[in-house]
C-alpha positions as CSV (number, residue, x, y, z in Angstrom):
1,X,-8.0,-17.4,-21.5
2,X,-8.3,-18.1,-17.8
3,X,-9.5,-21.2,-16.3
4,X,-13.2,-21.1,-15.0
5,X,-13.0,-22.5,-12.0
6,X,-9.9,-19.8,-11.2
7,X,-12.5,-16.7,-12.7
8,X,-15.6,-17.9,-11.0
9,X,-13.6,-17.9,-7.8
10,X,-12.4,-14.1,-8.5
11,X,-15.6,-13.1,-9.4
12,X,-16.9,-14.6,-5.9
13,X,-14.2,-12.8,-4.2
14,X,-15.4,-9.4,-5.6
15,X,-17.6,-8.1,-2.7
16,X,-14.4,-9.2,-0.7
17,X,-12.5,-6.0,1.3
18,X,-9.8,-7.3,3.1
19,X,-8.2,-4.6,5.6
20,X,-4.2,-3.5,5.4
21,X,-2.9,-2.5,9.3
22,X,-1.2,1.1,7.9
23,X,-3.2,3.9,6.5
24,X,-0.8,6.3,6.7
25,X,1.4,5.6,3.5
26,X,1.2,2.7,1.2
27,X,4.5,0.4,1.2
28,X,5.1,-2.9,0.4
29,X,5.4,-4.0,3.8
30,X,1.3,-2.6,4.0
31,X,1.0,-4.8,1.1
32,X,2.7,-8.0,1.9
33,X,0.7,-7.7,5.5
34,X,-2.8,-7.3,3.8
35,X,-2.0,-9.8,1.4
36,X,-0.5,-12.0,4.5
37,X,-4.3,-11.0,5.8
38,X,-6.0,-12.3,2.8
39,X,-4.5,-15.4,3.0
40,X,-5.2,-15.7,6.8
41,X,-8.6,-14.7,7.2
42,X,-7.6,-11.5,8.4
43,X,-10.3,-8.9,10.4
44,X,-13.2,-8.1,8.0
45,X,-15.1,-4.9,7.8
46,X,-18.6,-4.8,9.4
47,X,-19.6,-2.4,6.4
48,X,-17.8,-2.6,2.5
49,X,-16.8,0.2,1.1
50,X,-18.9,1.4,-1.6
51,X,-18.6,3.2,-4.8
52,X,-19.1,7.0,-4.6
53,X,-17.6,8.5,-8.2
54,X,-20.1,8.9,-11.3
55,X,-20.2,9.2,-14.2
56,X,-17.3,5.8,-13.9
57,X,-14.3,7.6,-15.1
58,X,-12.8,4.6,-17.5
59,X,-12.7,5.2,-21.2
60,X,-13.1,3.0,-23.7
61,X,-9.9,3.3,-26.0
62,X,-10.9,4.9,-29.3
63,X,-9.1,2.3,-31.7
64,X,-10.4,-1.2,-29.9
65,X,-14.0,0.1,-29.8
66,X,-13.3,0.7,-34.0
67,X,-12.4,-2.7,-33.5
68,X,-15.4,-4.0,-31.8
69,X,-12.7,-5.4,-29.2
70,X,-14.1,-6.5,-25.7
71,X,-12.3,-7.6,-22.6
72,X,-12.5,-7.9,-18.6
73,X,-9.8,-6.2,-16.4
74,X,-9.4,-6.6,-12.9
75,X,-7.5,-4.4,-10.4
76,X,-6.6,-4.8,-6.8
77,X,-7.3,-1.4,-5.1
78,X,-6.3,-0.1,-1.6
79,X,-8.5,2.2,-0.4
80,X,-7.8,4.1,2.3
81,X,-9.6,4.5,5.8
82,X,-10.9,8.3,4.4
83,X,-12.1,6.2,1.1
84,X,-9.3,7.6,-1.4
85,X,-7.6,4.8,-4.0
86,X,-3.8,4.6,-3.5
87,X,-2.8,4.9,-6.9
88,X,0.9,3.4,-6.4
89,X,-0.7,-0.1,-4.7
90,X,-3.2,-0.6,-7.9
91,X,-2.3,-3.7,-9.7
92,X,-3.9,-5.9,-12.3
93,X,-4.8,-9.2,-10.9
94,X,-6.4,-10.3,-14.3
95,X,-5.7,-8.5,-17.8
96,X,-8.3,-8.0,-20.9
97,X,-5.1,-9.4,-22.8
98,X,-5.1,-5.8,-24.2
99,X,-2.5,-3.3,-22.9
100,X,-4.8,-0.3,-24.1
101,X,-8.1,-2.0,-22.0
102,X,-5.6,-2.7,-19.1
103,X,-4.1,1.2,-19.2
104,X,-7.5,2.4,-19.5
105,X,-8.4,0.5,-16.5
106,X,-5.6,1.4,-14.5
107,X,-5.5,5.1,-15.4
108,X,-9.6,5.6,-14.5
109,X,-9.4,3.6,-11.1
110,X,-7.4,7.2,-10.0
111,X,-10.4,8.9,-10.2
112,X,-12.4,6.6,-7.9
113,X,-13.8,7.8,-5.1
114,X,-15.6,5.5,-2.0
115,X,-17.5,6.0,1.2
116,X,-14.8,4.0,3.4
117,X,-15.0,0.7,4.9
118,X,-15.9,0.8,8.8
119,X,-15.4,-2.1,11.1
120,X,-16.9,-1.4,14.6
121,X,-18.3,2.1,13.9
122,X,-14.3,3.1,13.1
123,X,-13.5,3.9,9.3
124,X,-10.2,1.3,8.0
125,X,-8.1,0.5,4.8
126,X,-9.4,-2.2,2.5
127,X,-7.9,-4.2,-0.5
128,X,-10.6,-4.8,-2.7
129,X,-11.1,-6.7,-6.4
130,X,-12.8,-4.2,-9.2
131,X,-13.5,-5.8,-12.3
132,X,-13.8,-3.3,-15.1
133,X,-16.1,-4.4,-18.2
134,X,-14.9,-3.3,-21.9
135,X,-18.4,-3.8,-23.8
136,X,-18.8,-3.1,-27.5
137,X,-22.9,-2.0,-27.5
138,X,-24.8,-5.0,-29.7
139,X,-21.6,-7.1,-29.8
140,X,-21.6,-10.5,-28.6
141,X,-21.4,-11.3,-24.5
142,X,-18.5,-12.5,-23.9
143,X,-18.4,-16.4,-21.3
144,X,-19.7,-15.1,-17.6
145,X,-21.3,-11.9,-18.8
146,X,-24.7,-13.1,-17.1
147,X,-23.3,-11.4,-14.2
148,X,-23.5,-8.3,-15.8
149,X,-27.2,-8.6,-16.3
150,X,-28.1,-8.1,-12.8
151,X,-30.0,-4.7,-13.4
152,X,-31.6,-5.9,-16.9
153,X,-29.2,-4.5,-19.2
154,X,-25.4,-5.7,-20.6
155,X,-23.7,-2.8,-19.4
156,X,-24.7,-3.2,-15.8
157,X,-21.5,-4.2,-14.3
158,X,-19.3,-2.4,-12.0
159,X,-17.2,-0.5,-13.6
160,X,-18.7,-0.6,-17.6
161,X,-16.3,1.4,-19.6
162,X,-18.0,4.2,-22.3
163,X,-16.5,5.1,-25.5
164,X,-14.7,8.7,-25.7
């Protein structure tokens, strides 16, 4: 279970797109540097990037929804300056603590799709946070799922996985 100070910090840190200096091909050098520019206070977009693909592509894995089981994953994304995810740079920066949550996570954040972050009228390559919510319907919230009410409703969050 993660600290709360440490997840209310990485849920303020959400709306936070940080840009990476190469958008021609992801490496770990283009890594290193935007995490280098995280840590730095690095040059900010003037405009996020913001979320383009629906239905959300992430599917709730058939045998922990029998299981009523709920979790939290998030992933560090790149997205590029034309608003594509770089699939090889995703990570997990916090797991559900369930490898089929965390897979299902990881394989729907390829099908992502955003309108691309802009910093002085100029489209640029972001790292961003994007939590991913594993919600059984009628089950109980799980600690710091207020923020998921924010449009009335417990499946509100960002990226709300559905069963298939």
């Amino acid at each position: 279970m993660p600290h709360p100070v440490r997840r209310a910090r990485l849920l303020l840190a959400l709306p936070v797109a940080l840009p990476l200096l190469a958008a021609a091909c992801v490496q770990k050098d283009d890594i290193e540097k935007a995490s280098y520019a995280i840590m730095s206070g690095g040059p900010r977009p003037d405009v996020l990037p913001s979320l383009l693909t629906t239905p959300l592509p992430f599917a709730y894995p058939r045998e922990l929804y029998a299981q009523k089981v709920q979790g939290n994953v998030t992933l560090r994304l790149y997205i590029d300056s034309t608003g594509f995810v770089h699939n090889d740079s995703t990570i997990i920066v916090e797991s559900s603590g369930y490898a089929g949550l965390d897979s299902s996570a990881v394989i729907g954040s390829r099908q992502l799709r955003f309108t691309p972050a802009m910093r002085e009228g100029k489209a640029m390559p972001v790292l961003i946070l994007f939590p991913v919510y594993f919600r059984y319907p009628g089950a109980a919230p799980l600690p710091g799922d207020t923020i998921l009410k924010k449009s009335g409703t417990p499946d509100a969050g960002r990226g709300t996985a559905n069963p298939r």
